[in-house]
DRENFI-380229 format. One record per residue: residue in three letters; y, x, z of N, C-alpha, C in turn. Coordinates in nm, 3 decimals. Example, Ala and Ser with C-alpha at 12.3 -4.5 7.8 and 13.67 -1.06 7.14 Angstrom:
# residues 2
ala;-0.569;1.319;0.780;-0.450;1.230;0.780;-0.330;1.320;0.780
ser;-0.225;1.285;0.708;-0.106;1.367;0.714;0.003;1.290;0.787
***
This chain:
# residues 312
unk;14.009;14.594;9.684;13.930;14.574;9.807;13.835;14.456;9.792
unk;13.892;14.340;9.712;13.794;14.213;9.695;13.655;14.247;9.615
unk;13.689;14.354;9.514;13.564;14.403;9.468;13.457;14.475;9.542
unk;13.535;14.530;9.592;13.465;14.644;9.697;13.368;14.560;9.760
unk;13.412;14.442;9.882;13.349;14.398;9.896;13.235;14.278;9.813
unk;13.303;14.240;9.725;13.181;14.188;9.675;13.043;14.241;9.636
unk;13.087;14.379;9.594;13.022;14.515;9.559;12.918;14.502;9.687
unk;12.930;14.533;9.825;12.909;14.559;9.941;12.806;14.397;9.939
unk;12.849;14.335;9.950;12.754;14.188;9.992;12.645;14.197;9.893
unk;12.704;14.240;9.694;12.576;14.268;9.667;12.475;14.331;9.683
unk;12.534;14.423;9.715;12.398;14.593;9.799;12.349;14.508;9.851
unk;12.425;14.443;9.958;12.319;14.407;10.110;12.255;14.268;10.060
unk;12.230;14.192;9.982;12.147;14.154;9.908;12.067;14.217;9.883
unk;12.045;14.289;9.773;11.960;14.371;9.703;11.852;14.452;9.810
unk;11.936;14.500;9.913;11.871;14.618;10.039;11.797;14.496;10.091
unk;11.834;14.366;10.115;11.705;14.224;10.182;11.611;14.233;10.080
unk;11.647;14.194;10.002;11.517;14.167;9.867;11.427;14.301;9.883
unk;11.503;14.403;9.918;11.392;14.548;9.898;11.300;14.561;9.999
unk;11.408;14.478;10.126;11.325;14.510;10.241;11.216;14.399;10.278
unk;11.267;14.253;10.181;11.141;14.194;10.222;11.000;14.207;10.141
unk;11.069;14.257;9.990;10.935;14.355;9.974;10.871;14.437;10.034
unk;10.889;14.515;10.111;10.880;14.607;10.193;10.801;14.632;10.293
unk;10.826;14.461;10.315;10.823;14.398;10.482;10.609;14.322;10.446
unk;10.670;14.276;10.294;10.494;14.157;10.263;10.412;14.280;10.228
unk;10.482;14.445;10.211;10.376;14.533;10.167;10.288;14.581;10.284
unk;10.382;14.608;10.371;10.336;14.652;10.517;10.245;14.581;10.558
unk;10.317;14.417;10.575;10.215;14.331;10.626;10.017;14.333;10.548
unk;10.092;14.329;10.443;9.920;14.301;10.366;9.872;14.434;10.393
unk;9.920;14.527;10.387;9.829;14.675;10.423;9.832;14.688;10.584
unk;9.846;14.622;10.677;9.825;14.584;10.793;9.696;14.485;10.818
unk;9.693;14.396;10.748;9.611;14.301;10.768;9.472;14.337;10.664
unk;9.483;14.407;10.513;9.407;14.491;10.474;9.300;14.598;10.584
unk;9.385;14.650;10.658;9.380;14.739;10.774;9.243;14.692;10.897
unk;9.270;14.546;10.904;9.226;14.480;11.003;9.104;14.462;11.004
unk;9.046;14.456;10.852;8.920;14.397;10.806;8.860;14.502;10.662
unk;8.839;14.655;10.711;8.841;14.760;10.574;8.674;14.736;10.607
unk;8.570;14.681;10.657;8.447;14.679;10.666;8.398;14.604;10.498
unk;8.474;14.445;10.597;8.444;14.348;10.478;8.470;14.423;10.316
unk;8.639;14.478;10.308;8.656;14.514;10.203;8.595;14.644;10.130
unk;8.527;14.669;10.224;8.439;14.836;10.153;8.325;14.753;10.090
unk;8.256;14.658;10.153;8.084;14.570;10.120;8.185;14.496;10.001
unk;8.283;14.486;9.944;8.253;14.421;9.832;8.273;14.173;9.862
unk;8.213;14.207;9.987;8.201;14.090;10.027;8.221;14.017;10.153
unk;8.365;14.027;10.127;8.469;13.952;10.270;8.496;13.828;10.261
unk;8.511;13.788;10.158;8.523;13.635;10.133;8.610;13.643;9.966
unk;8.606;13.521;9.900;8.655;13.520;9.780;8.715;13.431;9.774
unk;8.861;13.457;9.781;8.990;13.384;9.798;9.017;13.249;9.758
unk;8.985;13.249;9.640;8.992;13.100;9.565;8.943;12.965;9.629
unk;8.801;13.012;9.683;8.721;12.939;9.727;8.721;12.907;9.874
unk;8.823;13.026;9.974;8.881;13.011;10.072;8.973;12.930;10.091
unk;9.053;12.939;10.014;9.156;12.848;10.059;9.129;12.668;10.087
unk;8.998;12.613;10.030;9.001;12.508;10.101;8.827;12.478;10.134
unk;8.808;12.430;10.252;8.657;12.449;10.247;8.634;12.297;10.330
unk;8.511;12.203;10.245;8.476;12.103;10.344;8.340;12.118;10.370
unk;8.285;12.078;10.521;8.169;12.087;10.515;8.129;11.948;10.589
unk;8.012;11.836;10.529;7.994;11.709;10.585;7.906;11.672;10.673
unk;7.924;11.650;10.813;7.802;11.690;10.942;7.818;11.596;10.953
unk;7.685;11.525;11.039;7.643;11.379;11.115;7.579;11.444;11.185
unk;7.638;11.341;11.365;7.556;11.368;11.484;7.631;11.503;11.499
unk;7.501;11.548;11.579;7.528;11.704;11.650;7.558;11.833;11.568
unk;7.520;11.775;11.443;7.515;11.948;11.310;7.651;11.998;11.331
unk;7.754;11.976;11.432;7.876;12.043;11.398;7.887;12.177;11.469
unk;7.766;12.211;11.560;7.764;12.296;11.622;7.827;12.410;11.552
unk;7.913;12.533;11.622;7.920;12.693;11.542;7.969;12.650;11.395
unk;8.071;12.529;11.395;8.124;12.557;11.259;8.249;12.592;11.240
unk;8.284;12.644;11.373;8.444;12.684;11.361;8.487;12.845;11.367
unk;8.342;12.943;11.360;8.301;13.038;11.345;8.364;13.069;11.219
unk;8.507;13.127;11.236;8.548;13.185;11.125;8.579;13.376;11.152
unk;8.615;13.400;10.961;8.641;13.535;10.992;8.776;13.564;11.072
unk;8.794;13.713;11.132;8.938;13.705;11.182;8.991;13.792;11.119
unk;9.144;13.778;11.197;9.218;13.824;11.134;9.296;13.732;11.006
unk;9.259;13.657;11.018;9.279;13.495;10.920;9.362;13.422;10.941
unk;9.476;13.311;10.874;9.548;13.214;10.929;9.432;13.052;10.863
unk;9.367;13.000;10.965;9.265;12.867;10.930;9.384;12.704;10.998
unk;9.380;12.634;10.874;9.413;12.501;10.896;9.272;12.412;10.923
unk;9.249;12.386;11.088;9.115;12.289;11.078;9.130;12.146;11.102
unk;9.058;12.093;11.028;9.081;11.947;11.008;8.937;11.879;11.006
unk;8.956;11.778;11.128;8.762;11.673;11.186;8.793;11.538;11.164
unk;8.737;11.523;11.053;8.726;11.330;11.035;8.601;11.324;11.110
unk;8.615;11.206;11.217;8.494;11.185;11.313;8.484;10.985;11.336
unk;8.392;10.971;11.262;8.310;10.806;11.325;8.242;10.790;11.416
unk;8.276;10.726;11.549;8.209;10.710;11.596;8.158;10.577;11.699
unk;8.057;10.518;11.781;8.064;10.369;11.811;8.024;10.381;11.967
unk;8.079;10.262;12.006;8.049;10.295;12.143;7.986;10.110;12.197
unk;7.962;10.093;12.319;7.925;9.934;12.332;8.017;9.884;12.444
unk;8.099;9.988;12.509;8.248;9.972;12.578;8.329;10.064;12.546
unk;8.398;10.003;12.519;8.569;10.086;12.475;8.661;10.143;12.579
unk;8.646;10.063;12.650;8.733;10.096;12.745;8.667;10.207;12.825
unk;8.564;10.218;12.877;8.485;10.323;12.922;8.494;10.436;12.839
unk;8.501;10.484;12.700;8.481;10.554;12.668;8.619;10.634;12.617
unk;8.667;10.506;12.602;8.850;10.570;12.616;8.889;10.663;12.747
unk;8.791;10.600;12.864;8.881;10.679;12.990;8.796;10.781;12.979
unk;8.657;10.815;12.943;8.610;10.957;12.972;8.638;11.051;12.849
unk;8.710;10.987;12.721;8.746;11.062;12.598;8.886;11.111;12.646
unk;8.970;11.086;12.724;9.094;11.099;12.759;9.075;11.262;12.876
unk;9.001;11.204;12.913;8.956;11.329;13.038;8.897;11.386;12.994
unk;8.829;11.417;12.877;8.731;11.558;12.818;8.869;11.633;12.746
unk;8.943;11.488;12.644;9.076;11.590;12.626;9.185;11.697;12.703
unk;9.184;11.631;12.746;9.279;11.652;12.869;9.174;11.826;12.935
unk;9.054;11.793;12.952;8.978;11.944;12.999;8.979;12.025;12.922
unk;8.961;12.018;12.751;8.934;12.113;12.693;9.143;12.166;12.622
unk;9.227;12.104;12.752;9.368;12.160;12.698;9.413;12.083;12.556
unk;9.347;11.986;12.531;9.449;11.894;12.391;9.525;11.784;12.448
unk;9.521;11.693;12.321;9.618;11.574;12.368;9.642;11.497;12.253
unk;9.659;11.358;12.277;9.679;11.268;12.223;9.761;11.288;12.107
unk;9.792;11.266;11.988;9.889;11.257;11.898;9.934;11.118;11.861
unk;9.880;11.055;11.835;9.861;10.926;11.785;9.743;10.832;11.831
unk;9.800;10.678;11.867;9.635;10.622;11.880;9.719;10.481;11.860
unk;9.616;10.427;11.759;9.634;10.242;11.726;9.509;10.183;11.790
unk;9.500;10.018;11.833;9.393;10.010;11.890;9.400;9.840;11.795
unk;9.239;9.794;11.795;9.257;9.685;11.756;9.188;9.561;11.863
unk;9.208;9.447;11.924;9.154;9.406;12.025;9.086;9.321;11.985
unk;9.039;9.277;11.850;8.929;9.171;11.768;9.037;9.070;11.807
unk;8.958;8.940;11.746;9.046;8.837;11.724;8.878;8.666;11.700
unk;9.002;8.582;11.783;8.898;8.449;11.824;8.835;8.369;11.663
unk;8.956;8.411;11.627;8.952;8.367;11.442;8.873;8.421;11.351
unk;8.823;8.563;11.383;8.741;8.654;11.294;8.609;8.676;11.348
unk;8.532;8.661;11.249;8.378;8.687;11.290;8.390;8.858;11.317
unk;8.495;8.968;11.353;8.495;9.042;11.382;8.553;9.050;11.554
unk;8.497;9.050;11.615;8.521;9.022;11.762;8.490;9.106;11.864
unk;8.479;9.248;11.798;8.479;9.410;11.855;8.574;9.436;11.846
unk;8.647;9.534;11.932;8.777;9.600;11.962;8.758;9.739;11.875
unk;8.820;9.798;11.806;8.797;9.939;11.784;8.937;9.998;11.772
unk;8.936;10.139;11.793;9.048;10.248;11.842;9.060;10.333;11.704
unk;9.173;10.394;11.646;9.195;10.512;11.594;9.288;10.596;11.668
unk;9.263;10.691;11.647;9.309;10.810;11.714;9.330;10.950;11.643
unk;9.472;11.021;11.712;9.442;11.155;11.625;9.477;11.276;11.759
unk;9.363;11.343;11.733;9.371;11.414;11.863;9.415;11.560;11.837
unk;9.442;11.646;11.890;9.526;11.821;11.848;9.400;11.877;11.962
unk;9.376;11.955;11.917;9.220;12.039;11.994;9.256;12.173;11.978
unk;9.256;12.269;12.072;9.313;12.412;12.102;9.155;12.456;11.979
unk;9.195;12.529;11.814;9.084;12.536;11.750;8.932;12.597;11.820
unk;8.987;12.722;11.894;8.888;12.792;11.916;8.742;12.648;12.004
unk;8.846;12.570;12.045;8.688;12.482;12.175;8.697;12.314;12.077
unk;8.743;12.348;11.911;8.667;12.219;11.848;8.489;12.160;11.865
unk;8.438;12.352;11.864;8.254;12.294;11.857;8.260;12.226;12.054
unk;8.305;12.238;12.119;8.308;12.188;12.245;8.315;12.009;12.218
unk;8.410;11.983;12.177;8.509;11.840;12.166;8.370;11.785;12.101
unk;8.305;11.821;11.970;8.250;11.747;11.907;8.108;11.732;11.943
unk;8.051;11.851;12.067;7.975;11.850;12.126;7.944;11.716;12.239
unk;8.064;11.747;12.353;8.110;11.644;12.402;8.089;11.536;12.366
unk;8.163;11.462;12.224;8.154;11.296;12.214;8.041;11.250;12.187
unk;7.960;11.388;12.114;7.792;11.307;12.114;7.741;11.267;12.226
unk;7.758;11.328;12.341;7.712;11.246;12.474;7.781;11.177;12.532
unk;7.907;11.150;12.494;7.937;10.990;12.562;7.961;10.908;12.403
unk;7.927;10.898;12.342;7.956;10.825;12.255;7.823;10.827;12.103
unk;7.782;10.742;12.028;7.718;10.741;11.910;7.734;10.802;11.766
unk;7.839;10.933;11.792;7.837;11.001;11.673;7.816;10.922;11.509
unk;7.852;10.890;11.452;7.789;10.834;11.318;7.807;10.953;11.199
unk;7.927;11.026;11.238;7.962;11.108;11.064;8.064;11.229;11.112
unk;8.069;11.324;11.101;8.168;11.454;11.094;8.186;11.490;11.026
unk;8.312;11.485;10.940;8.385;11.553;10.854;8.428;11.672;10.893
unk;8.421;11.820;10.898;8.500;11.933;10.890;8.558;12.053;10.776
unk;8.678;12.038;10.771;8.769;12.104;10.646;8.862;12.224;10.702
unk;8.831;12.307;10.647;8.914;12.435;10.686;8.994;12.521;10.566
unk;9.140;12.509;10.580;9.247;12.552;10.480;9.283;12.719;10.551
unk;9.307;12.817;10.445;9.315;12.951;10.485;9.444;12.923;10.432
unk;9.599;12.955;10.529;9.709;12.968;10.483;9.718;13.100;10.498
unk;9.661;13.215;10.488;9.698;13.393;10.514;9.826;13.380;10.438
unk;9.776;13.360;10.303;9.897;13.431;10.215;10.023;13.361;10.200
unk;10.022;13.245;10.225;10.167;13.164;10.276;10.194;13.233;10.383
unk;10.125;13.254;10.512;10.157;13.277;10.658;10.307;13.362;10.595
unk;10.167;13.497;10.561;10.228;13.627;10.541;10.364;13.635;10.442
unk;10.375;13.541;10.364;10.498;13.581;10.270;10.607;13.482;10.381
unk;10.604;13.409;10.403;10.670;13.351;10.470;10.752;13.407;10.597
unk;10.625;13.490;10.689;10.702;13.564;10.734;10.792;13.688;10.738
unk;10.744;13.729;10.620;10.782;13.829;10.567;10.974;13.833;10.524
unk;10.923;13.697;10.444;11.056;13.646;10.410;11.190;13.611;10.502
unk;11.094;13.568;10.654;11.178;13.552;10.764;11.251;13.689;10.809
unk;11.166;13.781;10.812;11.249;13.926;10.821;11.370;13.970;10.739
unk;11.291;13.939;10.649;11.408;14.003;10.530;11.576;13.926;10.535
unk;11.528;13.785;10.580;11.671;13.748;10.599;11.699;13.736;10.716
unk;11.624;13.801;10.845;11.678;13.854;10.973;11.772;14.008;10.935
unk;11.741;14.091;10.865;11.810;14.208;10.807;11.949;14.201;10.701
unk;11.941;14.052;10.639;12.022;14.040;10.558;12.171;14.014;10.638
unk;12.111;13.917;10.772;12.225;13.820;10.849;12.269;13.962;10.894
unk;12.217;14.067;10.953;12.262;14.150;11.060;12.363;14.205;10.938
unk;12.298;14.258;10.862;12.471;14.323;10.742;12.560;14.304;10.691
unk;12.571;14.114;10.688;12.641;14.033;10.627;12.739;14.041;10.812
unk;12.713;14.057;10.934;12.761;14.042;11.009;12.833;14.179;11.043
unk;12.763;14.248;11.017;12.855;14.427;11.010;13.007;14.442;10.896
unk;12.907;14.353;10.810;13.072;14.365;10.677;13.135;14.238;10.710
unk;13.103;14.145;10.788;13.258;14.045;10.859;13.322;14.119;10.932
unk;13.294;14.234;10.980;13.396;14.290;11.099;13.442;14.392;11.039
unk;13.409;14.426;10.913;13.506;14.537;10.831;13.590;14.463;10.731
unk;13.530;14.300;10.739;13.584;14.228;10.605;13.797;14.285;10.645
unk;13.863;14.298;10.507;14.009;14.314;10.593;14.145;14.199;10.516
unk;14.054;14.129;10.449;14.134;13.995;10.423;14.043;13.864;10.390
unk;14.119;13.770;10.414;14.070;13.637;10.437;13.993;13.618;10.368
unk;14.006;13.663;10.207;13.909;13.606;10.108;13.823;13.665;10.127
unk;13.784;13.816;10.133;13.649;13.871;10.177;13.594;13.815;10.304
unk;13.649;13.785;10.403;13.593;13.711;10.520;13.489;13.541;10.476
unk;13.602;13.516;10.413;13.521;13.338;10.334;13.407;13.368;10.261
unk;13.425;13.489;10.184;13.298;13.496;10.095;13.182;13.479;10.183
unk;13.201;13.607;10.249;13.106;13.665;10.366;12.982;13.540;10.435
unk;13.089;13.468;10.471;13.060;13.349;10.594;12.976;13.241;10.478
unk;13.037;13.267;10.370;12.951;13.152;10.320;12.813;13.193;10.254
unk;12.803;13.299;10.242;12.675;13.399;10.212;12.593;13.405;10.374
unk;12.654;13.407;10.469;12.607;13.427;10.589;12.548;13.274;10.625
unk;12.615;13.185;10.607;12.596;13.027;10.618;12.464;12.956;10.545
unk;12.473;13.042;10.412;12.354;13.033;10.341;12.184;13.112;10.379
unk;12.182;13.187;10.455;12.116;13.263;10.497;12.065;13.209;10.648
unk;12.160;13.190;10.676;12.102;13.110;10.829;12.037;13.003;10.842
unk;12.071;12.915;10.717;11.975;12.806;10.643;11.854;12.809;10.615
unk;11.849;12.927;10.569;11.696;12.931;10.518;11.659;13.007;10.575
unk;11.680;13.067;10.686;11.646;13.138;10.786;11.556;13.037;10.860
unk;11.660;12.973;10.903;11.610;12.879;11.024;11.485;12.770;10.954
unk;11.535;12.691;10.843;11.389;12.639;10.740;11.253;12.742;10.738
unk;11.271;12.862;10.739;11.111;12.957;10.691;11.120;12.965;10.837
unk;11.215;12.956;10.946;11.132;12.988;11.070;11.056;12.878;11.126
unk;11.106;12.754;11.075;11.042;12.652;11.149;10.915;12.610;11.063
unk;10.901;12.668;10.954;10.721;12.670;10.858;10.654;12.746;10.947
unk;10.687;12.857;10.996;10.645;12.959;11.073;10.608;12.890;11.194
unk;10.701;12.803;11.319;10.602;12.766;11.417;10.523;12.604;11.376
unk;10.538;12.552;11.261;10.444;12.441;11.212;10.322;12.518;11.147
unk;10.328;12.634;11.149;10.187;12.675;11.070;10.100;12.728;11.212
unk;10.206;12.798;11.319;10.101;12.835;11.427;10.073;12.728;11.507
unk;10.157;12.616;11.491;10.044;12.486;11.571;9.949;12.440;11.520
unk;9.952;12.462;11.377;9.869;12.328;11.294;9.712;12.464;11.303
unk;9.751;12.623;11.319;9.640;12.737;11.354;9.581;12.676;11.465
unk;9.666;12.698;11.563;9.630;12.727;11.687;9.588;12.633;11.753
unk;9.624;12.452;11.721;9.569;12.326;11.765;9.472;12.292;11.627
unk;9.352;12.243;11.662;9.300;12.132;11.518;9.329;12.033;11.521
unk;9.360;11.948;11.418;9.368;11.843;11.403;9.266;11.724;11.380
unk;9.200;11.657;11.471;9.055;11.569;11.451;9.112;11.413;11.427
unk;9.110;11.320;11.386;9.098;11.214;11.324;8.991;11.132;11.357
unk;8.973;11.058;11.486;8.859;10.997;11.555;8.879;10.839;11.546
unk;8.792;10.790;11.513;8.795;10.635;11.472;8.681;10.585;11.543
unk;8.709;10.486;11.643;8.578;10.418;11.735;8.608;10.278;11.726
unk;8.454;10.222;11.707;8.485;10.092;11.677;8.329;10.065;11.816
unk;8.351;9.957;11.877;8.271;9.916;12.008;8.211;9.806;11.932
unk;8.091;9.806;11.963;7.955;9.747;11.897;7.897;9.687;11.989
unk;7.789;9.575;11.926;7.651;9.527;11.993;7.562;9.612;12.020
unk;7.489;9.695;11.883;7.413;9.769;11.841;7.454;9.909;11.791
unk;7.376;10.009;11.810;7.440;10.135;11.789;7.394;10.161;11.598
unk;7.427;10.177;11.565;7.365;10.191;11.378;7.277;10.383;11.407
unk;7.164;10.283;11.332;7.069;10.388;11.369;7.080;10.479;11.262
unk;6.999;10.631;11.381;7.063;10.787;11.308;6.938;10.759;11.199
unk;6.828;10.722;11.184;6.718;10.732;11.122;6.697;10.645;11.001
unk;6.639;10.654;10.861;6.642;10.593;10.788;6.532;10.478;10.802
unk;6.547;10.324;10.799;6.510;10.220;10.840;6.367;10.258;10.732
unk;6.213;10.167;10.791;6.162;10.116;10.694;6.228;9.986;10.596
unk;6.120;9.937;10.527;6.156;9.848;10.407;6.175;9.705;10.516
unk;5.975;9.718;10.589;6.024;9.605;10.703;6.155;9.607;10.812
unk;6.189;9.728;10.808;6.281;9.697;10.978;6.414;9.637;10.853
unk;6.454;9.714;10.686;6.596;9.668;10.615;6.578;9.503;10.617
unk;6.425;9.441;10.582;6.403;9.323;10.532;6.432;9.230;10.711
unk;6.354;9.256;10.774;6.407;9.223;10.890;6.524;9.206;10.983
unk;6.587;9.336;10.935;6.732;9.364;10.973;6.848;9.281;10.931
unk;6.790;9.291;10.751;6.887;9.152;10.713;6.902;9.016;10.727
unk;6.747;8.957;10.732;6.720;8.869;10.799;6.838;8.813;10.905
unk;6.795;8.894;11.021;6.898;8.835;11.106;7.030;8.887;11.150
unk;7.086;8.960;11.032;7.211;8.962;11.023;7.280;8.839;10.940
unk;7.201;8.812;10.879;7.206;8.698;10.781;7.221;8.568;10.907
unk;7.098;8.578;10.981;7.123;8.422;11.069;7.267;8.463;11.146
unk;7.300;8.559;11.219;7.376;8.554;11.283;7.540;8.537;11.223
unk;7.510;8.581;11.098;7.649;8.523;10.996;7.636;8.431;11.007
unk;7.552;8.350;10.989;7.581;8.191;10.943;7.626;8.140;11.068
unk;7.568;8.198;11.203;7.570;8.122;11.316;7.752;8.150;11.384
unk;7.776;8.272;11.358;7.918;8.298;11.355;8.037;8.227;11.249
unk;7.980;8.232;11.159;8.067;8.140;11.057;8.059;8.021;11.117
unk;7.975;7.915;11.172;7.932;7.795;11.212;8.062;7.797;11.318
unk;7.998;7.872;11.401;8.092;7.898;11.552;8.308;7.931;11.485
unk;8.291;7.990;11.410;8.436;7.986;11.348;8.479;7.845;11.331
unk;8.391;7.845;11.245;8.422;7.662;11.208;8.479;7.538;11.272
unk;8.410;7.565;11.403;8.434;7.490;11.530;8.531;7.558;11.604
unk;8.575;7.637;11.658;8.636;7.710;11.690;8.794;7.675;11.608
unk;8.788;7.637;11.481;8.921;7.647;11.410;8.942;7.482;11.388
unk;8.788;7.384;11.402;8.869;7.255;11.384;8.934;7.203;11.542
unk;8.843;7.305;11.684;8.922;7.206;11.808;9.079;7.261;11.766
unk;9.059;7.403;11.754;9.207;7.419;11.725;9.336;7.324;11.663
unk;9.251;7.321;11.534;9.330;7.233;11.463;9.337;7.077;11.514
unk;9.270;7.013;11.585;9.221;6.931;11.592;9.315;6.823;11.566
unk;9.464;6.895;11.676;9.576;6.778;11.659;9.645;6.745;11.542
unk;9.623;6.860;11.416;9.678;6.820;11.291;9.583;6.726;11.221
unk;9.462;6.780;11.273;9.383;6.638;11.152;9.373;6.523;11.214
unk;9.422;6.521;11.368;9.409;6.344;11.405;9.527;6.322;11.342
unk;9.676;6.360;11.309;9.743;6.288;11.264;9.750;6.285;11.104
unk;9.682;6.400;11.036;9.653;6.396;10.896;9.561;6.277;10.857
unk;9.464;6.234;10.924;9.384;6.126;10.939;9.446;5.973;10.928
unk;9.495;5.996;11.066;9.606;5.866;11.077;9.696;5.833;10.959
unk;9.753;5.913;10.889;9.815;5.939;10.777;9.746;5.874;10.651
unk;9.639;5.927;10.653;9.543;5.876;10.538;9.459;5.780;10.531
unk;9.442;5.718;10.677;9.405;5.579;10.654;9.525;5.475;10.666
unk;9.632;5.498;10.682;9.744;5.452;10.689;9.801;5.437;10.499
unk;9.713;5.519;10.444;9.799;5.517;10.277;9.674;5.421;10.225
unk;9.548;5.458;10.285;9.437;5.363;10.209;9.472;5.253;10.246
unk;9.509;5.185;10.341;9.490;5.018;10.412;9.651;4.962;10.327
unk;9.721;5.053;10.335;9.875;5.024;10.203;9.804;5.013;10.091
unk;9.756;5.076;10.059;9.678;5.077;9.888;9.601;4.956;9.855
unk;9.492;4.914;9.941;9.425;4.825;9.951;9.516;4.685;9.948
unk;9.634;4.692;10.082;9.673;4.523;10.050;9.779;4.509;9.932
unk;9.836;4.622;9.865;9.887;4.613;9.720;9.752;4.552;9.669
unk;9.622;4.586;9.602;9.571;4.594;9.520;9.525;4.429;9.553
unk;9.510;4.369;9.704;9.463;4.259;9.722;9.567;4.168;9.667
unk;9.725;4.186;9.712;9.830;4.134;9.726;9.803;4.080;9.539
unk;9.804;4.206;9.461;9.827;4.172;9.298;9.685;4.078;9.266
unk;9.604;4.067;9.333;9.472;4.019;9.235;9.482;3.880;9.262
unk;9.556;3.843;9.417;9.615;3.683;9.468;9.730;3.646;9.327
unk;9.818;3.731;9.321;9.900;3.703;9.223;9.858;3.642;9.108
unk;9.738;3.732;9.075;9.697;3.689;8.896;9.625;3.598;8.906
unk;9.533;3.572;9.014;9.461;3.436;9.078;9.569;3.311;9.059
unk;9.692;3.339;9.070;9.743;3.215;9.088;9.821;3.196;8.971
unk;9.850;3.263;8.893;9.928;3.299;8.780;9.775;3.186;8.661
unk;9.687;3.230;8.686;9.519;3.160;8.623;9.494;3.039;8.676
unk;9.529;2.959;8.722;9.498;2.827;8.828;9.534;2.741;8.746
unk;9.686;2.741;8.732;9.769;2.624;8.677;9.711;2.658;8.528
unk;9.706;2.744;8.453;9.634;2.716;8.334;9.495;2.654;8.292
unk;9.412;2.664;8.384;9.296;2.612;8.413;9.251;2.460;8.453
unk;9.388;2.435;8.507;9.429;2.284;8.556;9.532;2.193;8.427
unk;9.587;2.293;8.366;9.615;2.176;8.210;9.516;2.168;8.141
unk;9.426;2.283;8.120;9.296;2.230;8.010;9.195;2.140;8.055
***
């Protein structure tokens, strides 16, 4: 009987493996199915080159770039720079465009400048989840409340992970159900233990490929944007400078370094101020010691020279 069943657990192995072949054939001649236009022209897309795609926009060019084919599994991903001349303003109307177009916050660090650094702008990073289909919306959006500087957009095609993956999830949804039919025929203990621990193993990686499965339809179905705002004097211009406006420009970026460094300067000695009055005190306290040694010895040798001067 112990053979028998071992016999039996191997079938129903073998019958998963067949069926999740079975299962990725269907699928791809399903999804084949979906898109027989593209594949009759020869020219639906060419896989290799699908699977990872970047394209590098500044300003508004991001319009209609999320215009993909369907029937597709797309990973989208927006590196976005951008500057503003209040932060706080633009935090509360960036919060409320999110919030309209159905995303949400993931992450956000903020930096509040500092009295010590000639950097004395606040700037934000942020990572925002954007329902994909209304990304050209979002990036539409921040150009009018905000100075756009750079758009990064990258789009990963997971189809053929999706698809084996889920595929694979079936196959060991079919495996658990037979491994659970032959526990209730199992008719001694040791065939029962086998069973459970074949069944134990299966539910494992059941539950692992199911949870790739809903991390792949969020990471589809939300984009992921990567927004970095830093709050400025001046907005950095979209246009390429003449020679006079670079020579000019540096000019008085140049004075205003110096005049900020200056202002540091001061800034860090009131600070300090109380260590160097007593570092001070300190050091004219070792010179005026130094001095009446050096007076103290030269009286010495003065007098040590007298009485010799007075026998000759």
């Amino acid at each position: 009987m112990k053979k028998m069943t071992a016999f039996l657990v191997t079938l129903c192995m073998l019958a998963a493996l067949l069926a999740g072949c079975g299962g990725a054939s269907k699928s791809t001649q399903a999804f084949d199915a979906a898109t027989p236009a593209e594949a009759a022209n020869g020219a639906y897309y060419d896989m290799e080159s699908a699977k990872s795609e970047d394209s590098g926009l500044t300003g508004d060019t991001a319009a209609d770039s999320t215009v993909l084919p369907e029937g597709r599994k797309w990973i989208i991903t927006v590196n976005m720079s951008a500057e503003t001349e209040d932060l706080d303003a633009l935090m509360e109307a960036l919060n409320g465009k999110i919030s309209g177009l159905g995303g949400y916050v993931e992450d956000q660090d903020s930096y509040n400048g500092s009295m010590y650094s000639s950097r004395r702008y606040r700037s934000a990073s942020l990572t925002v989840r954007i329902p994909a289909e209304r990304v050209d919306e979002f990036t539409e959006e921040m150009s009018g409340i905000a100075n756009v500087v750079s758009t990064n957009l990258s789009r990963e095609d997971i189809t053929l992970s999706y698809v084996a993956t889920e595929s694979r999830v079936k196959a060991l949804q079919t495996e658990e159900a037979r491994l659970l039919e032959l526990m209730e025929q199992a008719e001694t203990m040791a065939d029962l233990l086998e069973i459970e621990s074949r069944l134990t193993d299966v539910r494992y990686e059941l539950e692992n490929r199911a949870s790739q499965l809903r991390l792949y339809d969020n990471q589809v179905d939300y984009a992921t944007i990567y927004l970095s705002i830093d709050e400025v004097q001046e907005y950095t211009p979209v246009e390429e400078p003449t020679v006079w406006e670079r020579i000019s420009g540096g000019f008085v970026s140049s004075v205003k370094g110096v005049g900020n460094g200056l202002l540091d300067l001061l800034v860090w000695v009131l600070a300090k101020s109380p260590y160097l009055v007593i570092l001070g005190g300190v050091t004219v306290g070792v010179v005026v010691l130094i001095k009446k040694r050096k007076a103290r010895k030269a009286a010495k040798k003065a007098a040590k020279q007298n009485p010799t001067e007075e026998s000759k």
